[in-house]
C-alpha positions as CSV (number, residue, x, y, z in Angstrom):
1,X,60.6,69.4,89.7
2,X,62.4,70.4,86.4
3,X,61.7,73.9,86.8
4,X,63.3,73.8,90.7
5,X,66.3,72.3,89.5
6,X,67.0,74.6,86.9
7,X,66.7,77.4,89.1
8,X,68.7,76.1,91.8
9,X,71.0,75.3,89.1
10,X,70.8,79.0,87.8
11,X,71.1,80.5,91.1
12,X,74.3,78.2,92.0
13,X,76.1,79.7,88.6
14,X,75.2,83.0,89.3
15,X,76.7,82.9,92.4
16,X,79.7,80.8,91.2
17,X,79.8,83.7,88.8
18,X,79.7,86.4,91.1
19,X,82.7,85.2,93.3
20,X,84.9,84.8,90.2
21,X,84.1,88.4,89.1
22,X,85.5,90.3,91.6
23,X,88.3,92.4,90.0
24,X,88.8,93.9,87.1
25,X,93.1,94.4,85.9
26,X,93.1,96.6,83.2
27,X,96.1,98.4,81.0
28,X,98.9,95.4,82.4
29,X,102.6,96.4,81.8
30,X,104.3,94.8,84.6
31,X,103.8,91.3,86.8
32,X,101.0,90.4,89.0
33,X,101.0,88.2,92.0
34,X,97.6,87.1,92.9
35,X,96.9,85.2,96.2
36,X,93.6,83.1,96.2
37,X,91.4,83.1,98.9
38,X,92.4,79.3,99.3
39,X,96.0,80.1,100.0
40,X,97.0,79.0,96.4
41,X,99.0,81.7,94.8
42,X,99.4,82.9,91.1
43,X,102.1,84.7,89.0
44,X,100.8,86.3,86.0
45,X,103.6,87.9,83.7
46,X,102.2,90.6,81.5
47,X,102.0,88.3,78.3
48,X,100.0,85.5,80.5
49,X,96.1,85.7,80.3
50,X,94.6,87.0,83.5
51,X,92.6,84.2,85.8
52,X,89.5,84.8,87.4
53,X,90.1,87.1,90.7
54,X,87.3,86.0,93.6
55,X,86.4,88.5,96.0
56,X,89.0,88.5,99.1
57,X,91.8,87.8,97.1
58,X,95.2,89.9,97.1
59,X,96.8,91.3,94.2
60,X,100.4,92.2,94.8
61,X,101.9,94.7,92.3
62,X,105.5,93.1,91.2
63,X,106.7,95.7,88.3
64,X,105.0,97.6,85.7
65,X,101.7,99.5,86.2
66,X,98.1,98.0,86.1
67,X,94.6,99.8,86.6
68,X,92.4,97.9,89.3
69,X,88.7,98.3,90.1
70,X,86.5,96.1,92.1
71,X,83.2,94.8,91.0
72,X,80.0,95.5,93.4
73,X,79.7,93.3,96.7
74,X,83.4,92.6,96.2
75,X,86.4,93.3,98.3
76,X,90.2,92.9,97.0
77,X,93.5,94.0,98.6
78,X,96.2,95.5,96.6
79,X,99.6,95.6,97.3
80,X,102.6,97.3,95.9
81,X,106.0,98.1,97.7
82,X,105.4,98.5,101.3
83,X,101.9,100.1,100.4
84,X,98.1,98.0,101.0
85,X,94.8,99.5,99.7
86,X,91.4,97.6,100.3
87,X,89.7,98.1,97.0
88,X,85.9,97.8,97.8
89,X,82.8,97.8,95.2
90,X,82.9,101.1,93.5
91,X,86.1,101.8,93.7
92,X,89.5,102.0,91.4
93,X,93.2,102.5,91.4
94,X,95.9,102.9,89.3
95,X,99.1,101.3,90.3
96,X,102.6,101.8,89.4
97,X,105.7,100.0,91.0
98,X,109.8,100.4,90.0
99,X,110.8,97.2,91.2
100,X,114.5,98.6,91.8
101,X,113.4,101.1,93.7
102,X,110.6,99.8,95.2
103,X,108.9,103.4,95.0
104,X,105.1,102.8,94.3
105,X,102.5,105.5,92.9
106,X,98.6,104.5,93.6
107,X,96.3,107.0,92.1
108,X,92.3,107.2,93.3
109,X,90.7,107.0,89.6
110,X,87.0,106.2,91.1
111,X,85.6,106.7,94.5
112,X,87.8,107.3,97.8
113,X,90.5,104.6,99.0
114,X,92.7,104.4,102.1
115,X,96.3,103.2,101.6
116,X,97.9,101.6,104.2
117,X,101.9,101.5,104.7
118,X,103.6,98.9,106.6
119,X,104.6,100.9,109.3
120,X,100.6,102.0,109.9
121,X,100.8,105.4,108.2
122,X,97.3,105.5,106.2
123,X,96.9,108.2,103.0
124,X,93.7,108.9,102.0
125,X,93.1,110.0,98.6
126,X,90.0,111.0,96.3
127,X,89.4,111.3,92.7
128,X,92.0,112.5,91.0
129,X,94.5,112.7,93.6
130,X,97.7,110.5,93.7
131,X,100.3,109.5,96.3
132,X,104.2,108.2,95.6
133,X,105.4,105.8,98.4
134,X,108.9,104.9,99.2
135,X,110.4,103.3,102.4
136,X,114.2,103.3,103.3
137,X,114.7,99.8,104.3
138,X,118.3,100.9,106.5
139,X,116.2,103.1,108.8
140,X,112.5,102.3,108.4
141,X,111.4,106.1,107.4
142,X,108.7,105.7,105.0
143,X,108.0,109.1,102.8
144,X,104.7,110.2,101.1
145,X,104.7,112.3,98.5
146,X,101.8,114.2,97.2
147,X,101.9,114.2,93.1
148,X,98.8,115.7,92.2
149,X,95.7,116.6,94.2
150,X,95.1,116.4,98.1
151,X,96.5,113.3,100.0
152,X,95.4,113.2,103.6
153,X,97.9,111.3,105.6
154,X,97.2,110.3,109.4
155,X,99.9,109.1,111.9
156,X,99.8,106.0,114.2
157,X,99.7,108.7,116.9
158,X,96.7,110.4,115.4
159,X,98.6,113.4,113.8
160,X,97.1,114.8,110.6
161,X,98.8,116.2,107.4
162,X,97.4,117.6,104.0
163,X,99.9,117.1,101.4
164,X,99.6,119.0,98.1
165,X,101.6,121.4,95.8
166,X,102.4,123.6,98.6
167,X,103.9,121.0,101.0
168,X,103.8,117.6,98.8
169,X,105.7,115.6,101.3
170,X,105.6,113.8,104.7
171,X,108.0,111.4,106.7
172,X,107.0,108.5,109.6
173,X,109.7,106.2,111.3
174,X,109.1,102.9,111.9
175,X,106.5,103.0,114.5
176,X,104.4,105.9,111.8
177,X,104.8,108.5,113.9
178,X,106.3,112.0,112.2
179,X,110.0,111.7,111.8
180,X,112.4,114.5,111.3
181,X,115.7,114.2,110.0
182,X,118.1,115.0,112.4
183,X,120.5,117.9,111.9
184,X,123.9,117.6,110.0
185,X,126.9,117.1,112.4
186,X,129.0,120.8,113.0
187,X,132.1,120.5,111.3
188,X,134.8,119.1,113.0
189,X,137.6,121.9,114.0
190,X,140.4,121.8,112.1
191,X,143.8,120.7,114.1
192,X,146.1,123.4,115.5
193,X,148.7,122.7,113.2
194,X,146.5,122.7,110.4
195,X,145.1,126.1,112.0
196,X,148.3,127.7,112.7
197,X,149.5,126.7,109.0
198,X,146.4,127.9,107.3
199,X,146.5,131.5,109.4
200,X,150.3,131.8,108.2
201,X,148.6,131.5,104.4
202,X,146.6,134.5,105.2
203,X,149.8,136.6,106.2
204,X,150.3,139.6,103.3
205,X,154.2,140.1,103.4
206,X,155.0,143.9,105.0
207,X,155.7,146.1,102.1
């Protein structure tokens, strides 16, 4: 009877231990939200000891840079700007965020992750390969920028983009579909007067 107990009793601590090991925050410069799986949510300033992260909880980036990985059978969203990645067992991220800006950088350090925007734009990135994310709040056009290695980004409407060295940087509206600024305005023709005046300036006197 002893010996059951003690094993249940082992086997409920293990488990216990297993859903308060999810995450691993490494390398913290900057604040950290974290938002339980219970609803309850954290703060954590860079001085402040780091609380056990269960698995499904989400980790939101709030300044500063942080390296995240998840531990195996575990699942944990991180967020930073306008930016989500799922983080699943095997898998790590570096994180940056200006908080005046609200520019992020995510880079892949292990295994392949998927970031998503808010606008439903998704960037793909592998090993070594790092994307900068910023999102113009006035007009909704989000812009990925590839800063090293190959970032696969895929539209709402399905469209497909490689961005690297050669063409580093793509643009989706609101809806995540490609955007394209729209041409400057022609200059606006000058006022006969002003016309007439400024010919009479290119008169030579008759010598």
């Amino acid at each position: 009877m002893k010996k059951t107990l003690l094993l249940v009793g082992f086997f409920v601590l293990l488990t216990c231990f297993s859903c308060f090991a999810a995450v691993n925050v490494e390398n913290r410069t900057g604040a950290i939200q974290i938002k339980m799986p219970d609803g309850s949510v954290v703060t954590v300033q860079p001085s402040d000891p780091l609380p056990a992260i269960p698995n499904g909880a989400v980790i939101t980036i709030l300044s500063g840079t942080a390296d995240i990985s998840a531990t195996e059978g575990s699942q944990v969203s991180v967020v930073a700007g306008v930016s989500t990645v799922q983080l699943a067992s095997g898998t790590a991220i570096n994180v940056s965020l200006n908080p005046s800006t609200g520019a992020a950088v995510l880079a892949a350090t292990t295994g392949t992750v998927t970031v998503t925007t808010n606008n439903g734009t998704t960037a793909t990135l592998n090993t070594g390969s790092a994307v900068q994310v910023t999102a113009d709040q006035t007009t909704g056009v989000t812009t990925m920028t590839a800063n090293t290695g190959t970032v696969t980004v895929t539209t709402t409407n399905g469209v497909t983009i490689a961005l690297n060295s050669t063409n580093p940087t793509f643009s989706t509206n609101d809806k995540g579909e490609a955007y394209t600024p729209p041409p400057p305005p022609p200059p606006e023709p000058l006022e006969t007067g002003v016309q007439n005046e400024e010919a009479a300036k290119d008169i030579s006197p008759v010598k």
